[in-house]
C-alpha positions as CSV (number, residue, x, y, z in Angstrom):
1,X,55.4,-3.6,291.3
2,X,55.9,-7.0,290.4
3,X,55.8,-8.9,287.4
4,X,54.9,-12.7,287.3
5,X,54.8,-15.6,284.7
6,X,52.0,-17.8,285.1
7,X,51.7,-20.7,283.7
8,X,52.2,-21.6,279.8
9,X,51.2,-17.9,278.5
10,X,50.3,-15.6,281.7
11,X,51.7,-12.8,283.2
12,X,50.5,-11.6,286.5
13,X,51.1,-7.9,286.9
14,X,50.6,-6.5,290.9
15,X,50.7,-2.9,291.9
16,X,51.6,-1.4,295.6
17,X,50.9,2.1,294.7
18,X,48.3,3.4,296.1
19,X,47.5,-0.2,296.9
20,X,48.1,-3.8,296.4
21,X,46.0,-4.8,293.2
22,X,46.9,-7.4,290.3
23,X,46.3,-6.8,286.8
24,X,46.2,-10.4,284.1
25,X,47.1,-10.7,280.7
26,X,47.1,-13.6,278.4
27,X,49.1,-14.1,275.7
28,X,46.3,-16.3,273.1
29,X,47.0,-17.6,269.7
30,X,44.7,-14.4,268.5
31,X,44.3,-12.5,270.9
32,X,46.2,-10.4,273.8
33,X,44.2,-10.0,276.9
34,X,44.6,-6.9,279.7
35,X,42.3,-8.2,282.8
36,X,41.2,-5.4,284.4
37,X,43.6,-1.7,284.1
38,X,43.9,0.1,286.9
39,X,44.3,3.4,287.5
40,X,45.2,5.2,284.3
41,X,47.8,5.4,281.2
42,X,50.9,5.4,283.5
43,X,49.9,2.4,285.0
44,X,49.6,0.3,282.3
45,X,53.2,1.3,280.8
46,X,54.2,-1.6,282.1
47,X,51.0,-3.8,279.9
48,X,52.7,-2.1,277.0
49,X,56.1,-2.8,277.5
50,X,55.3,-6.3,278.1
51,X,53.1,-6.8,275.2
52,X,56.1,-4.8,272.9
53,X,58.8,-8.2,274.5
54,X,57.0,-10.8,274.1
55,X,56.8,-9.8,270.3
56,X,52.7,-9.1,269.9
57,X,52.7,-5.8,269.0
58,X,50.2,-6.7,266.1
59,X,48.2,-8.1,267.4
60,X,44.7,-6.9,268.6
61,X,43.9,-6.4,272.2
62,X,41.3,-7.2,274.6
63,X,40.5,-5.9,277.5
64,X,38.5,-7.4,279.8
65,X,36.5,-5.4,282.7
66,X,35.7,-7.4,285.7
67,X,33.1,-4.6,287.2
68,X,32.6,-1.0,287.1
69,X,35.0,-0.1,290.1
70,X,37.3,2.7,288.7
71,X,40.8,0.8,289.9
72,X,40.1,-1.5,287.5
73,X,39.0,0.5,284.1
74,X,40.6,4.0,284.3
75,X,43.7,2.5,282.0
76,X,41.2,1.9,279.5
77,X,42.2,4.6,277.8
78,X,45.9,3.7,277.3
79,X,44.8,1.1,274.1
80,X,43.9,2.7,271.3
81,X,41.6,0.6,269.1
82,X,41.4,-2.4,271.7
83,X,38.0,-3.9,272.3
84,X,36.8,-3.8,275.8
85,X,35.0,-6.7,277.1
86,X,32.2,-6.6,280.6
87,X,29.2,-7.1,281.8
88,X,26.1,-4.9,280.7
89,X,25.8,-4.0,283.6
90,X,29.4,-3.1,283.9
91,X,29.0,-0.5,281.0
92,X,25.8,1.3,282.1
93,X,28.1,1.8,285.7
94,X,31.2,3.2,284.0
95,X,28.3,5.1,281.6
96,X,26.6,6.3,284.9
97,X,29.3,6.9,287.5
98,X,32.2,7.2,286.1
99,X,32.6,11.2,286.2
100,X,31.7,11.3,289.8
101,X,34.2,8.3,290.5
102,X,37.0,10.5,289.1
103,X,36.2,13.3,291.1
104,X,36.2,11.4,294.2
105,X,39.3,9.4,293.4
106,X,41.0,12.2,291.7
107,X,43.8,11.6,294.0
108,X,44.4,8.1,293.2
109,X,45.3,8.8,289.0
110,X,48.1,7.4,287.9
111,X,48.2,9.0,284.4
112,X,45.5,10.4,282.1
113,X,42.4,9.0,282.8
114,X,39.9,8.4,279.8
115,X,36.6,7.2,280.8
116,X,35.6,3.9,278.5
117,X,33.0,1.8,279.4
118,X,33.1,-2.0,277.4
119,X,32.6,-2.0,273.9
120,X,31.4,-5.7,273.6
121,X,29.3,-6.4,276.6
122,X,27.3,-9.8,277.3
123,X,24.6,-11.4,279.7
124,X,25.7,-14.7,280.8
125,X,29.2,-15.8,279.1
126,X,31.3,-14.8,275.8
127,X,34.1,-16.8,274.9
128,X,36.8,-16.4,272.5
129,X,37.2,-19.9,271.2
130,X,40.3,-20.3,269.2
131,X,42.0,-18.2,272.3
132,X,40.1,-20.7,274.9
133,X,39.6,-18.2,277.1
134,X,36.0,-17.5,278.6
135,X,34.3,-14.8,280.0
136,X,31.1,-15.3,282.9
137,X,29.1,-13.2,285.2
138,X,29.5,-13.6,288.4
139,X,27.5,-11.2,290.7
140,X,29.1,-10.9,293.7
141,X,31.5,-8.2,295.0
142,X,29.3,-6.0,292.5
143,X,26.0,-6.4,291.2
144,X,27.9,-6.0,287.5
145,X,31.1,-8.3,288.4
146,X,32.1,-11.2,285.7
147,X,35.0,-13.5,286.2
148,X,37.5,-15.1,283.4
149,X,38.9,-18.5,283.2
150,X,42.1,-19.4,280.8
151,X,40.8,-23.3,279.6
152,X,44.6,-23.9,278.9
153,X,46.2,-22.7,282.0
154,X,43.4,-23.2,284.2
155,X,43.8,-19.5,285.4
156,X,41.0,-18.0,287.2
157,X,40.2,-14.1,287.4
158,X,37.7,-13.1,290.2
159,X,38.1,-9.6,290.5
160,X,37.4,-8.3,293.9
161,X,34.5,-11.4,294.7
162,X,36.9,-13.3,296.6
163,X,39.0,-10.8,299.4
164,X,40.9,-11.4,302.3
165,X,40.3,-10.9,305.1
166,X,36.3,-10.8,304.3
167,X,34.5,-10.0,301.4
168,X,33.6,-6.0,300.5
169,X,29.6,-5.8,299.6
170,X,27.9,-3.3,298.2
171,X,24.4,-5.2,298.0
172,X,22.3,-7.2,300.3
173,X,23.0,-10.1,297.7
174,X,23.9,-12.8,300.1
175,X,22.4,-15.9,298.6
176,X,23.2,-14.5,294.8
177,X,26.9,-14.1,296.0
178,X,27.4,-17.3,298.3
179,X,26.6,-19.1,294.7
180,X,29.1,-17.2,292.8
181,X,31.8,-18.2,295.2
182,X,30.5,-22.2,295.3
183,X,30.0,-22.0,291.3
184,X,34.4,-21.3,291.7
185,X,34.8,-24.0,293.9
186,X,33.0,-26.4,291.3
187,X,35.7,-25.2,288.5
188,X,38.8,-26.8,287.4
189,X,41.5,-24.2,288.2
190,X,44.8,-24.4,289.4
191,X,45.5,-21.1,290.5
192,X,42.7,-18.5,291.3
193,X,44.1,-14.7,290.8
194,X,42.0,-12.1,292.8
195,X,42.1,-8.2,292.2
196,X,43.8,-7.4,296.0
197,X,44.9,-10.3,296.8
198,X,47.9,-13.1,296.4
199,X,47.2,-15.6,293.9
200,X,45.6,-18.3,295.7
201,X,45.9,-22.3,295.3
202,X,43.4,-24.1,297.7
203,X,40.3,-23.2,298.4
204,X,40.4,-21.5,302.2
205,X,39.8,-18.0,301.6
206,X,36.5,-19.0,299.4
207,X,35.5,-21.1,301.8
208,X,36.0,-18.2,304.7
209,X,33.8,-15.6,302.3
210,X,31.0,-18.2,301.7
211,X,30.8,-18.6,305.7
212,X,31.0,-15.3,306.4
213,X,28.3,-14.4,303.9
214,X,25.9,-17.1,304.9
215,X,25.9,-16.1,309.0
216,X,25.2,-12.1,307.9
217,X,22.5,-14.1,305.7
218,X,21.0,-15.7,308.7
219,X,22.5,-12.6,311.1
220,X,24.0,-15.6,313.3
221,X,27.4,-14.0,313.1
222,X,29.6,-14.0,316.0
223,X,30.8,-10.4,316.8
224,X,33.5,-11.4,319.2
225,X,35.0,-14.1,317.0
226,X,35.8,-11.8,314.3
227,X,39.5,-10.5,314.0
228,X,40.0,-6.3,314.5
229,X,40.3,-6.3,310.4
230,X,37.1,-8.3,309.8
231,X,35.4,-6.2,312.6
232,X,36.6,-2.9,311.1
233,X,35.4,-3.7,307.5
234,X,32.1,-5.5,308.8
235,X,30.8,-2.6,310.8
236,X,32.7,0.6,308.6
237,X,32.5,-0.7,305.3
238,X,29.7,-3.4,304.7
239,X,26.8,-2.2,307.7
240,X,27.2,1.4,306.2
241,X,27.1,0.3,302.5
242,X,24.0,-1.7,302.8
243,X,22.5,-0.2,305.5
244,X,19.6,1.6,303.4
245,X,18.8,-1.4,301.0
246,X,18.5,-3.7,304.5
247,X,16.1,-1.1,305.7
248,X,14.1,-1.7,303.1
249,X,14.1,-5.3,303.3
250,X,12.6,-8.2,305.4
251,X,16.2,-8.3,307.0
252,X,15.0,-5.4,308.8
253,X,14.4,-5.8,312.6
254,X,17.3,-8.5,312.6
255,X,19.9,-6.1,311.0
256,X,18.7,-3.5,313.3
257,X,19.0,-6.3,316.4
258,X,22.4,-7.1,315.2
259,X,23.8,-3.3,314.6
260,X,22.6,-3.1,318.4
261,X,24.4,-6.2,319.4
262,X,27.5,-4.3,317.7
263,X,27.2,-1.4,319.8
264,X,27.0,-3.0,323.1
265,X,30.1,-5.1,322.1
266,X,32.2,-1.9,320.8
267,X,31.1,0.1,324.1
C-alpha cells in the first residue's frame, strides 16, 4: 500500500492486495471525503487512521460511490453515520446485486463487509459548495458510474471509465461512453486519478479508450494491431460481457462478422 499527498488537501491511497486500486480523500473546509472504499472494514483502517492525523476526527464524512462495483463500496460499512454519496442508479445496483456480489467475491474481503448502498443519490451533478468539490455522472465503465472533480486542486476521480490498457465494458454504450471520456478532456484538471490505474497527467490513455471505443462502434478495429493484453480483455472480457445485448441490437451481423474475424486470427 501506498499513501500519497496530492496537491493542497488530497491524499491518494493505492492498494496491491488482491489488486492495484486507489482510493481519494479530500480534506474540505466542512467536509472529509472517502472516494470510493474498497473491499471492507480492514481496508479502510488506513482512511481512519489518516482522518485521526490530520486532526478531523469531528468532522462529518462523505463518502462518495463512483458505481456499484463491490471493490469500491464494501468499506462502506467501516463509517458509522457517514453519508454516502452515488448515482441512482448506483444505489438500486448495490440494492439489487450486492448479496450475490459477496457471494461471488467472498474470497476477495478484506474485513467485515456491510452492504450500504448511497444514502444521498442524484441525477446529473450534486456539489458541496463551501467544500468546492463536485459530484457528476458519467456513464461509462458502468451504466451507474459518476466522476468527482476537487475545484481547488483540480483533482479528477473517474473510477474505472478510464483503464489501461483498454477500457472494461459492461454495455453496448459506445457513443454514450466516448462522450464521457471527451466531456474529461474538456475539464480543467491537473491530475486525473483512476480506480486501477497511476494517476495520470496528459491526456494519452483517454485518448487511447475513446479510439478504441469508436472502432468497436464502427467494428473497424484492427485484430492484429492490438497488444496480447488488449486482445485478451477484448475477446475474454468485453465480447463475452456484451455479447447478449449486441445480439439484440442492430450491431448484430457485424459483431457476429467480427467475432468470426477473431477466430480465424486466434486459429
Amino acid at each position: 500500500m501506498i499513501v500519497e499527498k496530492i496537491g493542497s488537501r488530497g491524499v491518494l491511497i493505492s492498494f496491491s492486495d488482491p489488486y492495484y486500486t486507489n482510493v481519494y480523500m479530500i480534506f474540505g473546509d466542512e467536509h472529509v471525503f472517502v472516494l470510493d472504499t474498497f473491499l471492507g472494514n480492514n481496508s479502510m483502517k488506513i482512511i481512519h487512521h489518516l482522518i485521526e492525523n490530520e486532526g478531523y476526527v469531528d468532522m462529518p464524512v462523505v463518502i462518495f460511490n463512483s458505481h456499484a462495483d463491490y471493490d469500491h463500496y464494501w468499506g462502506n460499512g467501516s463509517f458509522k453515520d457517514a453519508s454516502i454519496v452515488g448515482h441512482e442508479h448506483c444505489r438500486e445496483r448495490v440494492l439489487l446485486e450486492g448479496e450475490s456480489s459477496l457471494l461471488k467475491y467472498e474470497k476477495h474481503k478484506r474485513g467485515m463487509v456491510k452492504l450500504l448502498p448511497p444514502t444521498q443519490t442524484f441525477q446529473e451533478t450534486l456539489k458541496f459548495e463551501d467544500d468546492e468539490v463536485r459530484f457528476f455522472y458519467t456513464p461509462g465503465h458502468t451504466l451507474d458510474s459518476s466522476s468527482s472533480y476537487d475545484e481547488i486542486d483540480k483533482v479528477l476521480f473517474v473510477g474505472d471509465n478510464v483503464e489501461s490498457p483498454i477500457p472494461y465494458l459492461n454495455h453496448a454504450n459506445f457513443d454514450q461512453y466516448i462522450r464521457t471520456l471527451e466531456s474529461y478532456l474538456k475539464l480543467d484538471w491537473k491530475l486525473i486519478i483512476a480506480g486501477h490505474d497511476q494517476p495520470l497527467k496528459k491526456l494519452d490513455l483517454i485518448n487511447r479508450n475513446i479510439r478504441y471505443l469508436d472502432s468497436l462502434k464502427n467494428w473497424n478495429i484492427k485484430i492484429d494491431s492490438l497488444s496480447n493484453d488488449e486482445l485478451h480483455r477484448h475477446v475474454e472480457q468485453n465480447l463475452v460481457a456484451i455479447k447478449d445485448e449486441l445480439m439484440r441490437t442492430v450491431y448484430k451481423e457485424k459483431f457476429l462478422k467480427h467475432l468470426a474475424e477473431v477466430e480465424k486470427l486466434r486459429g
